[in-house]
N, C-alpha and C positions, 0 to 999 in steps of 0.2 A: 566341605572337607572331603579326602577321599582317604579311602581304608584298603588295602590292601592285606588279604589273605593268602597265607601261605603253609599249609600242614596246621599246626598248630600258633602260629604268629601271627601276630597282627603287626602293621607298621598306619600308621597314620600320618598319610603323604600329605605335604600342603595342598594349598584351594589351586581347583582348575584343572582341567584332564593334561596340560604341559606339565604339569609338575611331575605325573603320574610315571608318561615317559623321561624324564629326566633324570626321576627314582630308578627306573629302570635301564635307561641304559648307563646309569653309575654300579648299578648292582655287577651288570658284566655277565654275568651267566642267568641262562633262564631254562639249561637242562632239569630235569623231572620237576618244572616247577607247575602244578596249575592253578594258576592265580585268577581272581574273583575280584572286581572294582566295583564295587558301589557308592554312592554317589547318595549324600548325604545333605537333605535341605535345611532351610531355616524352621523347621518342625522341630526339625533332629531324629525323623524318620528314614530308614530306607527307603531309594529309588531306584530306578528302572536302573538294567546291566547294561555295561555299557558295550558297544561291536565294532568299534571303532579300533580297538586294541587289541585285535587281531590281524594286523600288518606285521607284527610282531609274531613271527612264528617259531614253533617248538623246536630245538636242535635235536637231530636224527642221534641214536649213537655209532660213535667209532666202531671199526671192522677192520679185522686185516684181510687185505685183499689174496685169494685165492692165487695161485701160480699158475704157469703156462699149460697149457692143455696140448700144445706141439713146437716143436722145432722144424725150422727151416733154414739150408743152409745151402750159398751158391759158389758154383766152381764154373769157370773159363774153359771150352771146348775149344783148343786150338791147341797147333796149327792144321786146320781141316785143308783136303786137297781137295780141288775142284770137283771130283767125283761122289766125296761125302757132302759138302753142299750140296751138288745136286740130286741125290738121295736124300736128306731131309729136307730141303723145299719139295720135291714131288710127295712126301709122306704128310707133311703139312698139310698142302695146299689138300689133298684128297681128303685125308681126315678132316678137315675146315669144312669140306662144304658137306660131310654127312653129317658133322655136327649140327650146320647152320639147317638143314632138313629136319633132325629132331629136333633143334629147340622150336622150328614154326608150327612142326604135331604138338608140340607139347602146351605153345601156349593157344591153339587151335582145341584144344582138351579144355582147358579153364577149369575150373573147380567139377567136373565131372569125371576128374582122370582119377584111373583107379591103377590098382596094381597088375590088373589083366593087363594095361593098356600099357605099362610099359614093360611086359613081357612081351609084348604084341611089338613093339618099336625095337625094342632089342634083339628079335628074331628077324626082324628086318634089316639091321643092319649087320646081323652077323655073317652075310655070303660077304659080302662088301669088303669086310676087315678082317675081323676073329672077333673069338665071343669074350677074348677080356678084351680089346679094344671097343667093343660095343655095350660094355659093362662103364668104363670107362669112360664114355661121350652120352650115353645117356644119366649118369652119374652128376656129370659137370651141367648138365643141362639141367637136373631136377635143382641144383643149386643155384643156376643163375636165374629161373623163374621164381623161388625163395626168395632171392637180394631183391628183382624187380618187384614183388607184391610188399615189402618189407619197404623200400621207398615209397611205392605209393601208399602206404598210410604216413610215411612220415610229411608226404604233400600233402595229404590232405588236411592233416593236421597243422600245417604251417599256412592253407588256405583259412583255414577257421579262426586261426588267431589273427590273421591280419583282416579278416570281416569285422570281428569283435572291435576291433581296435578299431578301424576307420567309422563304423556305426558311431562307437563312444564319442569319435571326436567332433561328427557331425552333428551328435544330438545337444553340444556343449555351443554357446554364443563364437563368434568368431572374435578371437583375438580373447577368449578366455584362458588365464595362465591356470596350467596346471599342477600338480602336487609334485614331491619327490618319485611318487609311488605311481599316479595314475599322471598321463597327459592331459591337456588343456586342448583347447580350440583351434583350430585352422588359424594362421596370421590375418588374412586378409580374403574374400568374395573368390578371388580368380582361384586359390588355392582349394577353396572348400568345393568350387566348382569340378575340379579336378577331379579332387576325392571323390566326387560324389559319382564320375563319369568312371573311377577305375574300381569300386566297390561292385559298379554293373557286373564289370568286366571278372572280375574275383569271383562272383556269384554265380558265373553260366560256369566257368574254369572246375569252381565246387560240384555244381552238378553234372559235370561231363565226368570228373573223375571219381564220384561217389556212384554214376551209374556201371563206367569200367569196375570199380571196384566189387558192385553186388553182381556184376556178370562175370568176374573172373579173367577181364582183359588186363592183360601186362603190353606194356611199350618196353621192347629190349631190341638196342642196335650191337649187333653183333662188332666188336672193331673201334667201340664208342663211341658216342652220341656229339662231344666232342672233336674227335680227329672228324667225324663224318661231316660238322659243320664248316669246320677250315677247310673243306673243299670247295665251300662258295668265296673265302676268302684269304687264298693263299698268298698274297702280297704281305695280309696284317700278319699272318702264321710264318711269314720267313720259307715257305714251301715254293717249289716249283711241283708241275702237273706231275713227273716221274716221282721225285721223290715221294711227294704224297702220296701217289698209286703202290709204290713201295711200302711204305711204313703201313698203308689201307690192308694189304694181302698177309702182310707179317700178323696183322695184328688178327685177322680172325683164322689165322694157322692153328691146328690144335695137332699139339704133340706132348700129350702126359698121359702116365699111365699111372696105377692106385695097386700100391702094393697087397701082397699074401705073404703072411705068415707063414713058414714049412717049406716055403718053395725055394729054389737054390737064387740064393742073396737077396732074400726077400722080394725077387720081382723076374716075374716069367714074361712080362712086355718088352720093357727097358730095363736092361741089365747092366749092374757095372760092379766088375771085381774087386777085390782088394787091393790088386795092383794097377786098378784106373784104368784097367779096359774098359768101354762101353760098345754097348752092342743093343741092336732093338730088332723084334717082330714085327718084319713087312708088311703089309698090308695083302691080301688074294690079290688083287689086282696088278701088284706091284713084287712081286714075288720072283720074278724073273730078274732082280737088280741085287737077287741075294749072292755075298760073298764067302757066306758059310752055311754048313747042312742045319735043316730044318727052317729054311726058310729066312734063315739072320742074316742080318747086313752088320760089319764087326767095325767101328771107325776106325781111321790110324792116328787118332792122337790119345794120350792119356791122359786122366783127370786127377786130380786132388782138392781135396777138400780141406781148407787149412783150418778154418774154427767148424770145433767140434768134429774133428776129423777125427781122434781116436774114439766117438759115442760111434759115429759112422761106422768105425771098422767094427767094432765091435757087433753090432748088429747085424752089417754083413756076413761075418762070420759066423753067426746063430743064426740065420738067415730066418730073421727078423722083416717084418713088412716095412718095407721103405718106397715112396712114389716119389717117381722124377716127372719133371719137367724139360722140356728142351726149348726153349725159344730164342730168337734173333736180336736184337739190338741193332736195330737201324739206322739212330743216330751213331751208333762207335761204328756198326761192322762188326760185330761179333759173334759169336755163338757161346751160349751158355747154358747149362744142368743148376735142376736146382732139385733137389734132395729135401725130404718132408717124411716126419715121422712124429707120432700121439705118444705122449707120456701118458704113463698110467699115472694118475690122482692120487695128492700126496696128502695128508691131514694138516688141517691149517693150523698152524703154532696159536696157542693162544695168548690173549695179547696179554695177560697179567706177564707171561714170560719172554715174551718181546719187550716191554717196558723194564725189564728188572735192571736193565745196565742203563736208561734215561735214553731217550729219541731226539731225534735232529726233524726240528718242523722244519716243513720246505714251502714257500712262497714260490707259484710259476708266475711270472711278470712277460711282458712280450718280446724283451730282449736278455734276459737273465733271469737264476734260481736265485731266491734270497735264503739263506739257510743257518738254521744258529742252533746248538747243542743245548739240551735240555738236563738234568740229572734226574733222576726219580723225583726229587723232591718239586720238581718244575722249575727250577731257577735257571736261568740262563747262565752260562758255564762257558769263560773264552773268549773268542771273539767271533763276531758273526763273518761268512762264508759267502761270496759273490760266486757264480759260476755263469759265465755270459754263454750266447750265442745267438745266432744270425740267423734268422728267417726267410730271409732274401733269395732269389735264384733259383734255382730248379727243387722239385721233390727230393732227388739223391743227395743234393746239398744238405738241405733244413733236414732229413734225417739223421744225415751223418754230423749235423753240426749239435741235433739233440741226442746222440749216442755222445757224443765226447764229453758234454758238459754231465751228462748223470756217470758216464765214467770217472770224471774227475771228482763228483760227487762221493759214490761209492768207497776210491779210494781215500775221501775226508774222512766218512763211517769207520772206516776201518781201522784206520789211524787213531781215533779218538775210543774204540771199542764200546762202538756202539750197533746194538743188533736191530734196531727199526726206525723206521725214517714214515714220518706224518707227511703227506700232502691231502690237499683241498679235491673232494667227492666231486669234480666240475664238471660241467654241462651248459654248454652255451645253444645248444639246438635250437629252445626258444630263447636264446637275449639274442640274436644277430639278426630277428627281422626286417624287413624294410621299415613296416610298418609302425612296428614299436618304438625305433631311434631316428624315424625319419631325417633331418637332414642331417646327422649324425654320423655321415658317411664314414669318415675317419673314424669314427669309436666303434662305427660296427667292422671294418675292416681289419681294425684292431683284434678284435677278440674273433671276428674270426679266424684270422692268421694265428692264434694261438693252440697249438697241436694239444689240445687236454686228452683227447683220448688216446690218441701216439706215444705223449708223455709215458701213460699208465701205463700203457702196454709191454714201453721199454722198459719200463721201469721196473714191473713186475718180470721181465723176462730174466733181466741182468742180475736183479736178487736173486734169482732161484738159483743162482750157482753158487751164489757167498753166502748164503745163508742169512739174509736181513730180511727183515718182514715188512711188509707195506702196508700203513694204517690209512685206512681214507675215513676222513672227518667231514662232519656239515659244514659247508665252507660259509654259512650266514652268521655276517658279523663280526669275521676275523680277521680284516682289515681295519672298521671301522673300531672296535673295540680294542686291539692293541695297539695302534694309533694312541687312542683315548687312555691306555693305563701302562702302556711300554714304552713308550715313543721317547719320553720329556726323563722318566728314570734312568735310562738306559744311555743317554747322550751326556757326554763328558765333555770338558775341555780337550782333549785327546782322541776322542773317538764320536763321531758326528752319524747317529743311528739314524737310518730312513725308516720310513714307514711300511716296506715292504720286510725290513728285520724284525718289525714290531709286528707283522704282522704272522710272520715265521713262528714268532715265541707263542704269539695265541693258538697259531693251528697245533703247536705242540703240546701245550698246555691241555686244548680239547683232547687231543689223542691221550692223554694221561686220565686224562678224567676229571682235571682241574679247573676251576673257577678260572675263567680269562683277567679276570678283577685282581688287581695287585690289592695286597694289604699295605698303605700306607703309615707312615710315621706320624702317630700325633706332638704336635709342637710340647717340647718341653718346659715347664714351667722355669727351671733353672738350668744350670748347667752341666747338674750331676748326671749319673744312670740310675734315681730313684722313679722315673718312669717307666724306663724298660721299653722294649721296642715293640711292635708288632710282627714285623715282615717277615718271621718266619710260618710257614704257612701249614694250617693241620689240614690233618685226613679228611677228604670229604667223608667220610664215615662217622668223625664223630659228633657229638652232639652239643650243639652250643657252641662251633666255631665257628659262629657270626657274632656272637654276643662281647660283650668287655671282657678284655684282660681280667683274672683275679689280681689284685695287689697280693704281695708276698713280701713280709718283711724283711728285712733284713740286708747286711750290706750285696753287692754286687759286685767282687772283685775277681781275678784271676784264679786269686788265691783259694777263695772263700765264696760259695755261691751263695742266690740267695737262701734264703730261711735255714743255716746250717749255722753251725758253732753252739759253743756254752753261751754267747750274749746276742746269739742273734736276732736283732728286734729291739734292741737297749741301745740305742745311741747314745746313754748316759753312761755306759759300761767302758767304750771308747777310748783312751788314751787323747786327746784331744786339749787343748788348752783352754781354759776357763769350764772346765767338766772335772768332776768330781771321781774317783772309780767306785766307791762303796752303793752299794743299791738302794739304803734305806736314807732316812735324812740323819743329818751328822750332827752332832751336839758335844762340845767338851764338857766331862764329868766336873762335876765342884769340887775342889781338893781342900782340904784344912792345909793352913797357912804353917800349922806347927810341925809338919812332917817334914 
């Protein structure tokens, strides 16, 4: 037999460690629980603990997620006349390549660079430009060797797990099947041969870049690593040599500058008015192409900034630090500004007062949100909520196609007035390896195609103006578990619930702080309401709402609740036919026959 402990309870689960899991995943929740199996002989002593039953891990708890730390917002530079393009391609292309000169000092530094040293690089570029354009490019520089040492641990880490995983499955028989949890054996000789030849190959990959790594080398292609490989193969890229050589120059063009505070419209580089002038600080070099004093080049088009355009003005007008951008669009033909400015940090709502109006748990699937309205109480409330969209076709698409479905979202929230919305804590970094879903190529392309952190991103961005709060939950279990106790109640004659609704309801439930586990209805003995229901559900707070219903006598009506009235508990009290009304036992008195 096996005994499960829990605080103060014991449950005594049938024979066999299956049953143990079985108990458990009927239970549904296993937040603050820490459970103890021992394993009980034919003595009737305890045995050894069992470690097998830590597959099953602890759920994290809910958080509301933090709001945006900046805004970014882009506007359309046109129509430019041939002399303003050609005054931004020369400031580009010149700023591009003193950028591309600091970032080779700087990853030429490695872990030795100090702060002398880029005072030393920025005194160096400062005849070149100006001293905020060299504030400016070595700025962007200290960032993009950040991102590059910030990937290479996420490689290395992605080399280590796919050694682990190819060792396990080598040291396993071939053609040995494996668990839910862990993989099994290579199919067949040729395949294990393989593995065995690309584990080499994984193992020199780990020490070349564990050695980069304790020396402080970064690999960084200025232009992307990317565009620079479709230059070997522009037939598959849809490229001719021009065009590529185009889109090559645009892309390591650097023209942004990093606003101040106090300075007139927050930015003494690139400047742009209230009424959509823009104008920018030449470069020393270049200085001779100015169309206005001190050195400015003024364009002749005006800009406007449609979303977010009155935070914009406003800021310009307190002359507020704001940093633009200016880059090209190669494939339109365009020219565009993009506008970036830091919210000061706002105190995160706490979630007893996000939850006070009931949350909408949201499922991300790979082609749609699955989404169903919760009440405080956890009950689902209405009907569950589809919102699709499309993955397919360029970056700007699958963005704009995840901004419309969390907009149409939002506007659900809103309608329904509800102030927080649960989605799934996710991370696919390690599930898409090669390694781990080997021929699985579909299932990994799958979750990898799924924007989880894009999602968040937007998602927390677009709250922060309507005021709803973002709960992110441990996402272990809340498919498989509301499947298991939502799926089968929830589906009507009328209405046909998927398992991704059911899985909606759990992720909401967990952001409440509820048991994913429905309370069911035990079978009634007859046909009255002398049983009473379960399914309404108590506070996890109180004590003993896992144990039996108390009985409570008495009728059950509209009228009349339980254990209330003068005869509540007398069924004999009743009005009912073949029932008596008197409470005690009844007897006619003897009478004399002479009265």
């Amino acid at each position: 037999m096996w005994v499960v402990c829990a605080g103060s309870r014991v449950w005594a689960v049938g024979a066999g460690f299956s049953g143990v899991l079985t108990f458990l995943h009927r239970m549904g929740d296993l937040h603050g629980w820490r459970s103890l199996f021992m394993a009980t002989g034919s003595s009737g002593g305890f045995g050894q603990g069992v470690t097998g039953v830590g597959e099953l891990r602890s759920i994290a708890a809910s958080f509301v997620t933090p709001g945006p730390s900046g805004v970014a917002v882009r506007a359309r530079l046109g129509p430019l006349t041939p002399g303003d393009e050609k005054v931004l391609r020369l400031v580009g292309a010149h700023l591009g390549s003193l950028a591309a000169k600091d970032l080779k000092a700087r990853c030429r530094d490695g872990l030795s660079h100090s702060g002398q040293a880029w005072a030393v690089r920025k005194r160096e570029l400062t005849p070149l430009s100006s001293s905020r354009w060299a504030g400016s490019i070595t700025k962007a520089t200290h960032d993009q060797w950040a991102l590059a040492r910030r990937c290479q641990s996420a490689h290395l880490q992605n080399l280590e797990a796919g050694i682990r995983t190819i060792e396990h499955r080598l040291s396993l028989p071939v053609g040995h099947k494996g668990t839910k949890h862990d993989p099994g054996g290579y199919r067949s000789r040729r395949e294990w041969h393989a593995k065995s030849r690309r584990l080499r190959v994984l193992e020199d990959q780990l020490a070349a870049v564990r050695a980069d790594r304790e020396a402080g080398i970064v690999r960084v292609v200025r232009g992307g690593k990317r565009l620079a490989r479709a230059r070997h193969h522009l037939e598959a890229a849809g490229l001719t040599e021009s065009g590529w050589r185009g889109r090559w120059e645009a892309e390591r063009w650097f023209c942004q500058a990093d606003g101040e505070s106090g300075k007139r419209y927050g930015n003494e580089t690139i400047r742009v008015t209230p009424d959509g002038e823009v104008s920018l600080k030449l470069p020393a070099p270049l200085a001779h192409l100015a169309n206005a004093p001190h050195g400015r080049y003024v364009l002749a088009c005006r800009v406007a900034f449609a979303h977010r355009g009155e935070e914009w003005a406003d800021r310009v007008a307190a002359d507020r630090a704001i940093a633009y951008r200016i880059h090209l669009d190669t494939s339109r033909d365009r020219w565009y500004v993009t506008a970036s400015w830091q919210l000061p940090p706002t105190p995160t709502l706490p979630i007893e007062a996000a939850l006070a109006h009931g949350v909408i748990g949201v499922d991300m699937n790979a082609d749609h949100l699955a989404a169903w309205h919760l009440d405080p109480h956890g009950n689902p409330t209405g009907s569950p909520r589809r919102f699709s969209y499309d993955l397919t076709g360029t970056a700007e698409h699958r963005d704009a196609q995840v901004r419309h479905a969390l907009t149409r979202l939002l506007h659900w929230a809103n309608t329904r007035g509800v102030r927080a919305i649960a989605v799934e804590d996710l991370d696919f970094a390690a599930e898409k390896t090669r390694e781990k879903h080997g021929r699985r190529k579909r299932f990994r392309q799958l979750i990898s195609g799924m924007p989880t952190g894009k999602l968040r991103a937007r998602l927390s961005s677009m709250t922060d103006a309507t005021g709803i709060a973002v709960i992110a939950v441990d996402p272990a279990y809340t498919s498989r578990w509301g499947a298991h106790h939502w799926h089968k109640p929830l589906t009507s004659t009328t209405r046909k619930t998927t398992r991704h609704e059911a899985a909606a309801v759990a992720i909401g439930r967990r952001a409440q702080g509820h048991p994913i586990r429905r309370r069911t209805t035990p079978p009634p003995p007859h046909r009255s309401d002398a049983v009473g229901h379960r399914t309404v559900q108590a506070d996890r707070r109180v004590p003993g709402r896992e144990e039996t219903r108390p009985r409570i006598p008495g009728p059950r009506t509209r009228s009349v609740g339980a254990g209330r009235g003068v005869n509540a508990g007398n069924q004999n009290a009743q009005h009912r036919p073949g029932r008596s009304t008197e409470h005690g036992f009844w007897q006619q008195d003897s009478l004399p026959l002479s009265l």
